[in-house]
C-alpha positions as CSV (number, residue, x, y, z in Angstrom):
1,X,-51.5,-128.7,13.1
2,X,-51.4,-131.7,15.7
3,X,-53.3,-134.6,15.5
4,X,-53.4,-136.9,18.9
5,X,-55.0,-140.4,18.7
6,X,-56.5,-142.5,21.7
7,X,-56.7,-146.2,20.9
8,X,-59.7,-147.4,23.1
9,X,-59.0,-150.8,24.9
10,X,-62.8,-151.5,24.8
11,X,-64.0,-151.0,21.2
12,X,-61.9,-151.0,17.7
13,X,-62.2,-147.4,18.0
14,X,-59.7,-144.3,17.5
15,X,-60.6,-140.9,19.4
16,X,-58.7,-138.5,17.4
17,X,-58.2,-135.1,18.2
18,X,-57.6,-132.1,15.3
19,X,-56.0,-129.3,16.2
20,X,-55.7,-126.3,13.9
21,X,-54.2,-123.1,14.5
22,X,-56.1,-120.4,12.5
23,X,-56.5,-117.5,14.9
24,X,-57.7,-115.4,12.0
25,X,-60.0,-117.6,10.5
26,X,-63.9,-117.1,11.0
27,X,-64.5,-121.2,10.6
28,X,-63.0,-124.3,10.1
29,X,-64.1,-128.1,9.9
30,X,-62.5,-131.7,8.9
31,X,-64.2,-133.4,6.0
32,X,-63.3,-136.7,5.2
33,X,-64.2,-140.4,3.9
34,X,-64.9,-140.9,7.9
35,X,-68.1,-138.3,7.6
36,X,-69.1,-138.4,3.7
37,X,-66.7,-134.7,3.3
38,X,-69.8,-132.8,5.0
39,X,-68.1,-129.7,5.3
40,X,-70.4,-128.4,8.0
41,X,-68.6,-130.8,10.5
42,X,-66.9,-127.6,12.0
43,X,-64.5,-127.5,15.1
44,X,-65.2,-125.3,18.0
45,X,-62.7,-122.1,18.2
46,X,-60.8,-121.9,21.9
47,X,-59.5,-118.6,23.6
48,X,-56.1,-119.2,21.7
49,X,-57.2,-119.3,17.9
50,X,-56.9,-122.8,17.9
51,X,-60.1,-124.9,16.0
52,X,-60.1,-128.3,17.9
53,X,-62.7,-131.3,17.7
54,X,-62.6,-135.0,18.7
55,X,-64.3,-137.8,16.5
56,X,-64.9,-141.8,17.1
57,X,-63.2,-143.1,14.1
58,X,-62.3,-146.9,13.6
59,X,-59.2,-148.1,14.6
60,X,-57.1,-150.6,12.0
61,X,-58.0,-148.5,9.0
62,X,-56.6,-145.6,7.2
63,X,-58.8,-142.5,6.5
64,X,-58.3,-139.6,4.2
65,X,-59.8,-136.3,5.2
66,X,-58.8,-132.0,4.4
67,X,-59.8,-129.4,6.6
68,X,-62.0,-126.7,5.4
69,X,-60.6,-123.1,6.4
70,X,-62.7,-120.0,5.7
71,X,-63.7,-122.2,3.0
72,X,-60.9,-123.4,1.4
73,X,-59.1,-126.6,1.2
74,X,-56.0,-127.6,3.2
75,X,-54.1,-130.5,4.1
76,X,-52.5,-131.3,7.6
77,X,-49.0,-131.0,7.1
78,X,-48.6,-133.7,9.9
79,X,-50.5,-136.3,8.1
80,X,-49.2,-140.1,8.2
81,X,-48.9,-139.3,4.5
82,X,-50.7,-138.1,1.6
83,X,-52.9,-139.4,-1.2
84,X,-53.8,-138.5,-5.0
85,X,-57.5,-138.2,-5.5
86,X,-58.9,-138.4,-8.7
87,X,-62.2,-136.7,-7.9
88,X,-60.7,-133.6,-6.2
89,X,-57.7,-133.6,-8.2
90,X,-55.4,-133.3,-5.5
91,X,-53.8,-134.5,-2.7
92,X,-56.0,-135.7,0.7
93,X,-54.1,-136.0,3.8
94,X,-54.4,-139.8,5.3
95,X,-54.2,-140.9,8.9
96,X,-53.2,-144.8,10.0
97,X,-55.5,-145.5,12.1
């Protein structure tokens, strides 16, 4: 599941790009300390299968987030690393932004 970031030279901002194969799945959407976990924040399907959506995020700061598949919880397996959360009770991948 690739994640591409785009430092902009104008702003302390991060464009960063998910991309998550799920060809079978009917919907899926990032949730994270970036957007309060709203789990509506859903990624648009393309002609591959692959869910993919681009958000502002602020550069210099680490963020923890999960993707919501078909309503359930997973973690990108390409994360800078990974985090214990107390309130889940499990692990929330983390990007360096």
């Amino acid at each position: 599941m690739p994640i591409t970031k785009k430092y902009l030279k104008s702003k302390p901002v991060c464009k960063v790009t998910f991309a998550v194969p799920a060809a079978e799945a009917n919907s899926v959407a990032v949730a994270g300390d970036f957007n309060a976990w709203d789990t509506t924040a859903a990624l648009k399907k393309l002609k591959n299968g692959t869910f993919k959506g681009t958000f502002d995020l602020p550069a210099d700061k680490a963020v923890e987030f999960r993707y919501v598949v078909d309503g359930q919880w997973q973690n990108e397996a390409e994360a800078d690393r990974f985090q214990w959360n107390e309130y889940a009770a499990a692990e929330n991948s983390v990007l360096e932004l």
